[in-house]
C-alpha positions as a Markdown table, in Angstrom:
| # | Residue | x | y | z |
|---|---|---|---|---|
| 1 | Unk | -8.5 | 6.8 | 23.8 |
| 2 | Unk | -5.3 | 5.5 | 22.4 |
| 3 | Unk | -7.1 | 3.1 | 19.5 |
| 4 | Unk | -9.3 | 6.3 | 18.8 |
| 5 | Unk | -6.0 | 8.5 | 18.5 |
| 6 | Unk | -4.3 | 5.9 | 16.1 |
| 7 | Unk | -7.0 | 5.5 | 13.8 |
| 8 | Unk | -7.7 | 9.5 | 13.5 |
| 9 | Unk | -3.8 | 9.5 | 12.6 |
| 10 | Unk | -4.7 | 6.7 | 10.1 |
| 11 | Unk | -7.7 | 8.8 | 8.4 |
| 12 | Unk | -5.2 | 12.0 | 8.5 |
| 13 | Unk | -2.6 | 10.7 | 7.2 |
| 14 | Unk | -4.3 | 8.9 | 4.2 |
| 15 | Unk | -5.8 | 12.4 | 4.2 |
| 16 | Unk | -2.1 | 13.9 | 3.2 |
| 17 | Unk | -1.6 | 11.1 | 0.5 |
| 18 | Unk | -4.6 | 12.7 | -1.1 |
| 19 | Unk | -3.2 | 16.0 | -1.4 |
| 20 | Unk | 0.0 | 15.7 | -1.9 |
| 21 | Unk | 1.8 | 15.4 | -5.3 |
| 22 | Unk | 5.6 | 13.9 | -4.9 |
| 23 | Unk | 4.7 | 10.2 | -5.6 |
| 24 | Unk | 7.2 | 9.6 | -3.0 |
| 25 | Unk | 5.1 | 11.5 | -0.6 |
| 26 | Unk | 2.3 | 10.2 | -1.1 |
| 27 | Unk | 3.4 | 6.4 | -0.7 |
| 28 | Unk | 5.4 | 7.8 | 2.5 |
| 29 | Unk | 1.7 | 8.9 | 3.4 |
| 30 | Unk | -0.5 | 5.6 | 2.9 |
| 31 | Unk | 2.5 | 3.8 | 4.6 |
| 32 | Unk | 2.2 | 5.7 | 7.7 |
| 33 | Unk | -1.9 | 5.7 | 7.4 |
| 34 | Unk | -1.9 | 1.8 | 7.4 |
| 35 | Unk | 0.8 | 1.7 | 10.3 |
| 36 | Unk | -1.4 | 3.9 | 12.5 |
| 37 | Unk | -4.3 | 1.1 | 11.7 |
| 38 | Unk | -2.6 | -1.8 | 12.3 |
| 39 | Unk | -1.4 | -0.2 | 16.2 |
| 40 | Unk | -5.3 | 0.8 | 16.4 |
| 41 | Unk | -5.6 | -3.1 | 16.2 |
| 42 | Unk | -3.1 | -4.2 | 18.3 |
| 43 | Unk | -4.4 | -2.0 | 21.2 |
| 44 | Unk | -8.3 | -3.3 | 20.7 |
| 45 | Unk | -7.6 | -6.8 | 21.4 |
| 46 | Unk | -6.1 | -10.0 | 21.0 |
| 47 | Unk | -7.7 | -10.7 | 17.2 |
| 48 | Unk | -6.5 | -7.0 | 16.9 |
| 49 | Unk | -2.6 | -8.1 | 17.7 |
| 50 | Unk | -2.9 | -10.7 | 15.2 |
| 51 | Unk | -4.2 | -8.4 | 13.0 |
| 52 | Unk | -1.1 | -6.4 | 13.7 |
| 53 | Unk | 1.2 | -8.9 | 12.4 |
| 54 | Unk | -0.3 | -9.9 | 9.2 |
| 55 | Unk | -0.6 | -6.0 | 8.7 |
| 56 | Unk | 2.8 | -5.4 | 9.3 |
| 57 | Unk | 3.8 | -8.1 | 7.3 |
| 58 | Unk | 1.8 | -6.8 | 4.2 |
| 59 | Unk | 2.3 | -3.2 | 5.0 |
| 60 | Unk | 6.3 | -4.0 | 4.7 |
| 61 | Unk | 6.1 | -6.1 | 1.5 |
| 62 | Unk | 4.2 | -3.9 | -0.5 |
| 63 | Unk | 5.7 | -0.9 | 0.8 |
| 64 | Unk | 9.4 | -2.2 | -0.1 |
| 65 | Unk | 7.7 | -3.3 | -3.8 |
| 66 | Unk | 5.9 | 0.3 | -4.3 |
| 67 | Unk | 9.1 | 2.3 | -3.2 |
| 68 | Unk | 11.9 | 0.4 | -4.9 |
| 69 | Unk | 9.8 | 0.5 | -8.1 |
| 70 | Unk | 8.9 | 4.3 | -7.4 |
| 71 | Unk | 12.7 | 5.2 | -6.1 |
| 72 | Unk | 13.6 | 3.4 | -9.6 |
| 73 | Unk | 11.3 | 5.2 | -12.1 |
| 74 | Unk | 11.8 | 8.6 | -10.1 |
| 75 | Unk | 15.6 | 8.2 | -11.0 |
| 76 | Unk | 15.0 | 7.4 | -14.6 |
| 77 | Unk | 12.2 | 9.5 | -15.5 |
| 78 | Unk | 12.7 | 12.3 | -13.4 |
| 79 | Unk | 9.1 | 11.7 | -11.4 |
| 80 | Unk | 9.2 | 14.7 | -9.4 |
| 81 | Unk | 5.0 | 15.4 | -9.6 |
| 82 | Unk | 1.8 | 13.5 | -10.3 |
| 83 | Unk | 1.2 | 14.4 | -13.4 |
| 84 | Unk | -1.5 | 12.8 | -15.9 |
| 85 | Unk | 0.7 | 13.2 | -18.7 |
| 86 | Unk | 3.9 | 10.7 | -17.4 |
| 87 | Unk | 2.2 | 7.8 | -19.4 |
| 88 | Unk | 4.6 | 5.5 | -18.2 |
| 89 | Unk | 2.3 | 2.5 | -19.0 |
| 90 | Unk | 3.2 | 2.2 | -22.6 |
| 91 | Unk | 7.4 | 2.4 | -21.7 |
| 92 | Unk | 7.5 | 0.7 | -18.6 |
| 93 | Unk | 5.0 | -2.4 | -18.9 |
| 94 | Unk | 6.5 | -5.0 | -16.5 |
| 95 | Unk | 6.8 | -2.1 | -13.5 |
| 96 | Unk | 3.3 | -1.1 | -14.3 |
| 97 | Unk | 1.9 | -4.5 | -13.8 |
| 98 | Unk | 4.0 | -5.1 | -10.3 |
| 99 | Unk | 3.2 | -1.5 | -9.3 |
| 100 | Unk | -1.0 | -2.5 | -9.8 |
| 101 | Unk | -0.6 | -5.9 | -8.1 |
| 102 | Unk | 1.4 | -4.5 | -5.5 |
| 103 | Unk | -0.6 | -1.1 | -4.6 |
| 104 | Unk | -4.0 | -3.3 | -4.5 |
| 105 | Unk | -2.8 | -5.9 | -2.3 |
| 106 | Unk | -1.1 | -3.1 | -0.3 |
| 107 | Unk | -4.3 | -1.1 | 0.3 |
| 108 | Unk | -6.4 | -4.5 | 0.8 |
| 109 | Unk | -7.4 | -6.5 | -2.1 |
| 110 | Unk | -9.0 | -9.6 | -2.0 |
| 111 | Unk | -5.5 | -12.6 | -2.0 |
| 112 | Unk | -3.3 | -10.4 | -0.5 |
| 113 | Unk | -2.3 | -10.8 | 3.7 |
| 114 | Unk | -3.7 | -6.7 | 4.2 |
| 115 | Unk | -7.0 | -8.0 | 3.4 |
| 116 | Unk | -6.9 | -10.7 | 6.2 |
| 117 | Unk | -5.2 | -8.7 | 7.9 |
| 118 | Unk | -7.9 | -6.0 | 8.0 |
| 119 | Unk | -10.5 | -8.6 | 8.2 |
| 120 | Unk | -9.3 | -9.5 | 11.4 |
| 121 | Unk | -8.7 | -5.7 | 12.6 |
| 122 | Unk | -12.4 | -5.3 | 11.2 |
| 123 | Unk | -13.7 | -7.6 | 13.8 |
| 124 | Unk | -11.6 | -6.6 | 16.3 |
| 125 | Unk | -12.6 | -3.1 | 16.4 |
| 126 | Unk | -16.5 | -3.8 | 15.9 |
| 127 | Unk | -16.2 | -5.6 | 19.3 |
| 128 | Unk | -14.5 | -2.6 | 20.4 |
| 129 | Unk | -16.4 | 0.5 | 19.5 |
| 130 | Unk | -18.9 | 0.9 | 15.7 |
| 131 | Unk | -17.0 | 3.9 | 15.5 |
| 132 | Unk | -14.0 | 2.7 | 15.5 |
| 133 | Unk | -14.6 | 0.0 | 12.5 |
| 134 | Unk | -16.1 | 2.9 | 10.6 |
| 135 | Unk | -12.7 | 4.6 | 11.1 |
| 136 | Unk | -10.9 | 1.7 | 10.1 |
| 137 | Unk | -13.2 | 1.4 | 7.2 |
| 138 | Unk | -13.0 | 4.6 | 5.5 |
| 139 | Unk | -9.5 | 4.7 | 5.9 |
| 140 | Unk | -8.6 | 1.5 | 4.4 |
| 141 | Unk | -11.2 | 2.8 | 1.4 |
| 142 | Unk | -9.3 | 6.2 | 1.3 |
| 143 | Unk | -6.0 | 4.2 | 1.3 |
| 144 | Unk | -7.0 | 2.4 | -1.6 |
| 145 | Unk | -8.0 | 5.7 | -3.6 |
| 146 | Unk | -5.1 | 7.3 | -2.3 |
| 147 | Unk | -2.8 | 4.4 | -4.3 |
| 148 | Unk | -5.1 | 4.5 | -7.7 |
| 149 | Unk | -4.4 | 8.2 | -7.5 |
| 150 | Unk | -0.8 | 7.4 | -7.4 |
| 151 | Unk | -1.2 | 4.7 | -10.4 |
| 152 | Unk | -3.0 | 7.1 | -12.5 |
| 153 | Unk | -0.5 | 10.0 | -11.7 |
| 154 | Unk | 2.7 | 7.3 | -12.6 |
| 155 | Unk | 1.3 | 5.6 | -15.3 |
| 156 | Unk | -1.8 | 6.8 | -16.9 |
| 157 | Unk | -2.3 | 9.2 | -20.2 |
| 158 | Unk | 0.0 | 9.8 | -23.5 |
| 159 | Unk | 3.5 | 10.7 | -22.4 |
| 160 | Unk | 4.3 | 14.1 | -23.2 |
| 161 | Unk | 6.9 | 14.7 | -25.7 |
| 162 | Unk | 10.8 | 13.9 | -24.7 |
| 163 | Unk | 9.5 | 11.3 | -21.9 |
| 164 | Unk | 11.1 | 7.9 | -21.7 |
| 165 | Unk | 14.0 | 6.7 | -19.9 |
| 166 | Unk | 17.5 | 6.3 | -21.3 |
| 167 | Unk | 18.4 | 3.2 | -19.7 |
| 168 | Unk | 16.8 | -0.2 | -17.9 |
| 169 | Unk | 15.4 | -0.8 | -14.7 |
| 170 | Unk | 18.8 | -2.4 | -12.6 |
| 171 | Unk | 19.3 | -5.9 | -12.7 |
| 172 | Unk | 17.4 | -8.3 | -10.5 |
| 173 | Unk | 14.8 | -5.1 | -9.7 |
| 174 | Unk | 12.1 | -6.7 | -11.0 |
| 175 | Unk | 12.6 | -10.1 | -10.2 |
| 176 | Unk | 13.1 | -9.2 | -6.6 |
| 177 | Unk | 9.9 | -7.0 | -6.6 |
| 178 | Unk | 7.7 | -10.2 | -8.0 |
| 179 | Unk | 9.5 | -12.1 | -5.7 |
| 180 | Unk | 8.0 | -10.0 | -3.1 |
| 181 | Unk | 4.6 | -9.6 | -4.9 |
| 182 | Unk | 4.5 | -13.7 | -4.5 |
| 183 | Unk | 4.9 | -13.9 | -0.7 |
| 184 | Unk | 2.4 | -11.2 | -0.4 |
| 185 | Unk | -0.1 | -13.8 | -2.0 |
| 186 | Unk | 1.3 | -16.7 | -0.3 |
| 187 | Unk | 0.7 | -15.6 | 3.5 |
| 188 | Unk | -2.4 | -14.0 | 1.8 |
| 189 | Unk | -4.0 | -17.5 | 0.8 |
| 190 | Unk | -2.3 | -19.1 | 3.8 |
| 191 | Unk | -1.6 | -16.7 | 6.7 |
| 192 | Unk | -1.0 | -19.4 | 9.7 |
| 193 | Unk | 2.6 | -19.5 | 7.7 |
| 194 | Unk | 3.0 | -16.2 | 9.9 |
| 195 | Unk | 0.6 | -16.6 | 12.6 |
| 196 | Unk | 1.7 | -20.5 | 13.5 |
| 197 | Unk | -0.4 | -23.5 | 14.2 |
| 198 | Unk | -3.7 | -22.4 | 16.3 |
């Protein structure tokens, strides 16, 4: 009952990041979707728990790249909607390519630890209940949509007149987020760095 309560709380909450339109909000959103999976794994089973840990690992790292780089471009271009006119692609290249890298590897891209980590909930579940991997399934899908809808809303289209920001990201910003980025892909390629021998 509880895994079947944690994943609906997953699907509802990835549900929210759908519809809502503070790009804050909706990261806030697919953050709590993918916490509510990776408990929905730790209560299936022992795979699941591992799961868990890798998830949380990912779920952190991405989540501390996507909001220091959203809390950053909020402050200096007044992102207070999604809008498809922010073109902040063409002014903010660097933050653009963390902010892809991240966001896919957040929602479960091939290289990143969420995608083992969501293998390994997969399996976990299908032992558990069909049900419960479709669950698991469509939310990690809708996460994933839920994230390009932020890119596109952040990034994509012309800028409208008057856009751009006045001053640089802060110092080290960037450096720390691809530091971040980096580790993502490290326990992503080689996850027993977390997990441990065995």
């Amino acid at each position: 009952l509880l895994t079947t309560c944690f994943l609906a709380t997953a699907l509802l909450r990835t549900g929210f990041g759908l519809v809502r339109f503070t790009p804050l909000a909706v990261l806030h959103e697919l953050i709590g979707s993918q916490a509510a999976m990776l408990v929905a794994g730790a209560l299936a089973s022992d795979h699941g728990f591992a799961a868990e840990y890798l998830m949380l690992a990912g779920t952190n790292l991405g989540g501390a790249v996507l909001g220091m780089l959203l809390a950053d471009l909020s402050r200096r271009h007044a992102l207070d909607r999604l809008r498809p006119d922010h073109g902040l692609a063409s002014v903010e290249p660097r933050s653009c390519r963390l902010f892809v890298v991240a966001g896919f590897l957040f929602a479960g891209l091939p290289g990143g630890i969420v995608f083992f980590a969501e293998d390994l909930l997969f399996h976990a579940l299908v032992q558990h209940s069909a049900w419960h991997a479709t669950a698991m399934v469509l939310a990690a899908a809708l996460n994933a949509v839920g994230f390009y809808r932020l890119h596109l809303g952040v990034f994509a289209g012309r800028m409208r007149p008057g856009g751009g920001a006045s001053e640089p990201p802060p110092r080290g910003l960037l450096a720390v987020a691809t530091l971040l980025v980096a580790a993502t892909l490290l326990f992503g390629c080689w996850p027993q760095l977390l997990l441990g021998p065995g």
